[in-house]
C-alpha positions in Angstrom: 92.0 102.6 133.9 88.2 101.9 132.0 88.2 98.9 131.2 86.8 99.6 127.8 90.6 100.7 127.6 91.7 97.4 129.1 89.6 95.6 126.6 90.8 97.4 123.5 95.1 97.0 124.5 94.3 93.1 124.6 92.6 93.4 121.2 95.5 95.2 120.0 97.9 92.6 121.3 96.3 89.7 119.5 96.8 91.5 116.8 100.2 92.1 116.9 101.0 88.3 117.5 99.2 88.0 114.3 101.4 90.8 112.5 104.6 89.0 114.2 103.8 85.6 112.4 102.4 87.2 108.9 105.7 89.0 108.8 107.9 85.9 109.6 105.9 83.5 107.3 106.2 85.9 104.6 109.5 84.8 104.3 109.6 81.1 104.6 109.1 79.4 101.1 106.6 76.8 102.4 104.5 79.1 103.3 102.0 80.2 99.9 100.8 83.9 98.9 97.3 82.1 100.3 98.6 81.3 103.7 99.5 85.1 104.1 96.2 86.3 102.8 94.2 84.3 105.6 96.3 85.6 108.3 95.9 89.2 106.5 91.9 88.8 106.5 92.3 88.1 110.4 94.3 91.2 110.5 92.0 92.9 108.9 89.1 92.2 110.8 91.0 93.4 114.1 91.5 96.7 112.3 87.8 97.6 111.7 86.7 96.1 115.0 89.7 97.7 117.3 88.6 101.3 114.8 84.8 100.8 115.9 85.5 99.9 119.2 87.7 103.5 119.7 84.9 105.2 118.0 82.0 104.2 120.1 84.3 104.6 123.1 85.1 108.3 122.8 81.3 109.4 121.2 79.5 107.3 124.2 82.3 107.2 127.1 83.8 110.8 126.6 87.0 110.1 128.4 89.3 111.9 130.4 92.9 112.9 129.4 94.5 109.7 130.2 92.0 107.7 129.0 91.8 109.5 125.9 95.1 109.1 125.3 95.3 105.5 125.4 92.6 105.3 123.2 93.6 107.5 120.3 97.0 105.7 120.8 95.3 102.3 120.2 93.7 104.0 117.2 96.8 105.2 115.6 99.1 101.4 116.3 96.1 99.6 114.8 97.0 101.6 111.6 100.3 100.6 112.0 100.0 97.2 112.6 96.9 96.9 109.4 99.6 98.4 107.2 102.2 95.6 108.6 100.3 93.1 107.5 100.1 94.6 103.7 103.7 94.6 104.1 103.9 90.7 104.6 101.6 90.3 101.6 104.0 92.8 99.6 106.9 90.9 100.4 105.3 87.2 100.2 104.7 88.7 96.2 108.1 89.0 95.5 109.9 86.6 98.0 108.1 83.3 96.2 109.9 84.6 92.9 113.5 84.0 94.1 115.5 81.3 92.5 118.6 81.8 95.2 119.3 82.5 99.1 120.1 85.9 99.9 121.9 86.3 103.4 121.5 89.9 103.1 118.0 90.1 103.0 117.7 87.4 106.4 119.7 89.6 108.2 117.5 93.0 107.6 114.4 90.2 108.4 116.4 90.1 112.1 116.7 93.0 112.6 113.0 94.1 111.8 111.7 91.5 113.5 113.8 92.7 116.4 112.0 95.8 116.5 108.6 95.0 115.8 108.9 92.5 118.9 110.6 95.2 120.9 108.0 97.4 120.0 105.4 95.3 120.8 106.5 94.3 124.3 107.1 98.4 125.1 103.2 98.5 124.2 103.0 95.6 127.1 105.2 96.9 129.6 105.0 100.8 129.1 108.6 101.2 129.0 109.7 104.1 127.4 113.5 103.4 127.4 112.6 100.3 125.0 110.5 102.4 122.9 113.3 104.5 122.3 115.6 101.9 122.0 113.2 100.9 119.0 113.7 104.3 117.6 116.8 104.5 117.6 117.4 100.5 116.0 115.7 102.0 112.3 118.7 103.8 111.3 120.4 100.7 111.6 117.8 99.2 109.2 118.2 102.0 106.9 121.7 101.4 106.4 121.1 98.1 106.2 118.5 98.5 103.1 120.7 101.3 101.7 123.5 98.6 101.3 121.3 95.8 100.2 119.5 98.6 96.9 123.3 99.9 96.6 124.5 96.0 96.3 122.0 94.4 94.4 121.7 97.5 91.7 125.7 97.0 91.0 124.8 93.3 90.6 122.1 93.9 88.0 124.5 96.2 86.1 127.4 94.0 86.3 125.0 91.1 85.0 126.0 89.2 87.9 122.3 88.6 88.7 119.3 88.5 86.1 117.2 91.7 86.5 114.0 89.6 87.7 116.2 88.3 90.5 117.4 91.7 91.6 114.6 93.9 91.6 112.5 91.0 93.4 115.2 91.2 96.6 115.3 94.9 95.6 111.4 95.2 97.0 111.3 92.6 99.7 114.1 94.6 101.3 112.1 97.9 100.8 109.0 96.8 102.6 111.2 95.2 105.3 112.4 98.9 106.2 109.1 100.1 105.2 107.7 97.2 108.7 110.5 99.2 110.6 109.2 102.5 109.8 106.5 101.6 111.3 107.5 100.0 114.6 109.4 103.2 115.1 105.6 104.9 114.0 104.2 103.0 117.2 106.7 103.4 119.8 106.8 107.0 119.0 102.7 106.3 120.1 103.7 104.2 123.1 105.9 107.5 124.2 102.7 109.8 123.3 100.4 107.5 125.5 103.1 107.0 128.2 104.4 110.5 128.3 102.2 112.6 126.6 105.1 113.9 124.4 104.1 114.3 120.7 108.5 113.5 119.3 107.2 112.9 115.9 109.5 114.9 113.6 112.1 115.5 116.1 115.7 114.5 116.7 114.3 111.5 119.3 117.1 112.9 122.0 
C-alpha cells in the first residue's frame, strides 16, 4: 500500500481520538461550550488538511483501484467524523442548560459511544464483521431516541417537566442518534474500502 495512503489512515485516526473525546466531554458539565470549541478547531483543521492531502494525492499520484479506494474512503469518514464534532458542539449547547440528571439520555450516550469506538477500531483492523456489527447497533439507537422524544414530549404535556427542560434533552438526544448515523455512514465506508461493496441504501444483509 502507498504510503501516501498510510500517511493519510494515521491522520484520520488522530482525528477520530479527537471526535471520541469532543463527544464524551460534551456531556460532562465541567467541561464549558469553550473547551468543546478548541477541540472542534483541532477537528477542523484535520478536516481541510486530510481533504487537501486526498486531493493532491489522486491529481499528482493517480492511483490504482485499491489505492483509490482507500483514499476516496478517507475522504468520505473525514466528513463524517468533521460533522461529529458539530454534533458535540450541538449537544454541549443544550446539555449546559439542564437543571436535572437524565438517565435516559446517559444510556443513548453508551450506546453511541459504543459504536463510534466500534467503528473506529473496524477502520483499524479492517474487519468487516464489526463494521456490520456497527450497522446493525443504530436501530437500537433509534429506538432508543424514539422512546426518549416519545417520553419527554408526554412529560412537557403533562407539565411534569418545564418546556425549556424538555426540549433541551429533546435535542441532545437527537444529535446523539444523529453521531450514530454517522458511525453507521463510515462503516458502510470501511465495507466500500474493504470490500468494494457500495450497501448504502440496502437492507445491510
Amino acid at each position: 500500500m502507498s504510503n501516501d495512503v498510510e500517511v493519510l489512515r494515521k491522520n484520520i485516526l488522530e482525528m477520530a481520538t479527537l471526535v471520541e473525546k469532543v463527544i464524551i466531554d460534551s456531556m460532562v458539565k465541567e467541561k464549558k461550550l469553550k473547551d468543546i470549541f478548541l477541540i472542534e478547531d483541532e477537528i477542523n483543521n484535520y478536516h481541510k488538511t486530510i481533504d487537501d492531502s486526498v486531493f493532491k494525492y489522486i491529481a499528482l499520484q493517480s492511483p490504482a483501484a485499491r489505492n483509490l479506494r482507500n483514499a476516496l474512503a478517507i475522504m468520505k469518514m473525514n466528513s463524517e467524523l468533521e460533522r461529529m464534532g458539530d454534533q458535540a458542539v450541538n449537544i454541549k449547547r443544550y446539555f449546559k442548560k439542564l437543571k436535572l440528571n437524565h438517565t435516559q439520555l446517559d444510556n443513548l450516550l453508551e450506546e453511541v459511544m459504543q459504536m463510534v469506538r466500534k467503528s473506529f477500531n473496524a477502520f483499524t483492523t479492517r474487519d468487516l464483521t464489526l463494521a456490520m456489527d456497527v450497522i446493525k447497533s443504530d436501530e437500537e439507537v433509534n429506538t432508543l431516541h424514539r422512546d426518549i422524544i416519545k417520553d419527554y414530549m408526554g412529560q412537557i404535556r403533562d407539565d411534569s417537566i418545564s418546556f425549556d427542560e424538555g426540549f433541551c434533552v429533546i435535542r441532545v438526544a437527537k444529535n446523539l442518534e444523529r453521531i450514530g448515523d454517522h458511525a453507521t455512514n463510515v462503516c458502510e465506508d470501511i465495507i466500500f474500502l474493504e470490500s468494494g461493496a457500495d450497501i448504502r441504501h440496502s437492507s445491510h444483509e
